[in-house]
N, C-alpha and C positions, 0 to 999 in steps of 0.2 A: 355503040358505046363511044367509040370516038368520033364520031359526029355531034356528041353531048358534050364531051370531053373542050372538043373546039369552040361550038359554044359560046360555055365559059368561059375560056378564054376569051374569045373576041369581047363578051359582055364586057368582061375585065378592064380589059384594053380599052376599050369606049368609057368609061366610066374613070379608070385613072386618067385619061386623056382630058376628058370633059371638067375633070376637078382641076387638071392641071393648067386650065385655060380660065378656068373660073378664079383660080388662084392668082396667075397673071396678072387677068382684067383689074380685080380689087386690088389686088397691092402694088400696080403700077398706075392706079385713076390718078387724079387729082384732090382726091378728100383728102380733106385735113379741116382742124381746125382754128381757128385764131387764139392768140392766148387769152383775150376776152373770156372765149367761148369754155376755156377748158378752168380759168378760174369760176364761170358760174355753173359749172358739169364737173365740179372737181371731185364729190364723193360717189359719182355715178362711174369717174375716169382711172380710178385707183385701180392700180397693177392690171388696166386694160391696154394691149398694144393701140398707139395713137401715133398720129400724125399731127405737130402742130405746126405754123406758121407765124413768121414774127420775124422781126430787126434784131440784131446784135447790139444789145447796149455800148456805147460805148464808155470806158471805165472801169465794165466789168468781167474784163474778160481775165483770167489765171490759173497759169498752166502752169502744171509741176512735173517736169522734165524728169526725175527720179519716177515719176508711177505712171505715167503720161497720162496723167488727168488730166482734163480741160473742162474747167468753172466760169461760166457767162450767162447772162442773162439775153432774154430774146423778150419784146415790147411791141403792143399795138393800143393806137386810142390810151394811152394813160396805162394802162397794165402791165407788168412785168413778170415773167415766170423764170426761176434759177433753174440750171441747165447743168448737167454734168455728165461730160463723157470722159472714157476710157477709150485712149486709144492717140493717133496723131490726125490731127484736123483736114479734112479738104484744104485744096488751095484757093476755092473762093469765101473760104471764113477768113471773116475781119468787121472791124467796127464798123455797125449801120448796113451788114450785109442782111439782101433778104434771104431766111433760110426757112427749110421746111424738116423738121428734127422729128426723127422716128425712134421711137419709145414708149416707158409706160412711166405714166404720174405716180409720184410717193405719197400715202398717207403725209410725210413731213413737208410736202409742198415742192420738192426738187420733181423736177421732169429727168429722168434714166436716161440720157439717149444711147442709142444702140447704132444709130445711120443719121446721116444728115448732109443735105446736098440744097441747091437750088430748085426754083419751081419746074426746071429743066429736066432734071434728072439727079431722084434722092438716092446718096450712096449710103446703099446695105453693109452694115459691117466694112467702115471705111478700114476698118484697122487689122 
């Protein structure tokens, strides 16, 4: 009986292990997509967690220090997507930076971000 008992456990243990590396691998790769990509996948990308990539408009960036929103827009090839986080920015966001914003798309066209970092290394819940 407890030779069965171990087992399981060990299957356990290999199995959350194996997810836990599996989970890693994906959420630390390099996918993402362009903002191109995510305006023509845009009813496929609704309240799907995504990764996109893109510049920092310059112009449109607005921060409101009472809620610590931050309102920007992020642009490739001619394309723009509106950007809104909760929270206080990394220190390499600014005008014309490249960033890679993790979130999910709104029905109303804003992208939610949740993390956002360079192609280096994307910060998880900066905030």
């Amino acid at each position: 009986m407890r030779r069965k008992w171990l087992l399981v456990l060990i299957a356990v243990v290999v199995i959350g292990l194996a997810y836990a590396g599996y989970s890693l691998f994906v959420h630390t790769g390099t996918e993402y997509l362009t903002v191109s990509e995510v305006k023509s996948q845009a009813e496929a990308l609704y309240g799907r967690q995504t990764r996109v990539e893109g510049k920092v408009v310059h112009g449109t960036i607005d921060w409101d220090s009472a809620s610590q929103t931050l309102r920007f827009a992020l642009a490739d090839n001619g394309e723009s997507l509106k950007v809104v986080f909760q929270g206080i920015a990394p220190d390499e966001f600014k005008p014309g930076a490249e960033l890679i914003v993790e979130g999910k798309y709104r029905t109303d066209g804003v992208f939610e971000a949740t993390g956002f970092g360079t192609r280096r290394s994307v910060c998880n819940l900066c905030h």
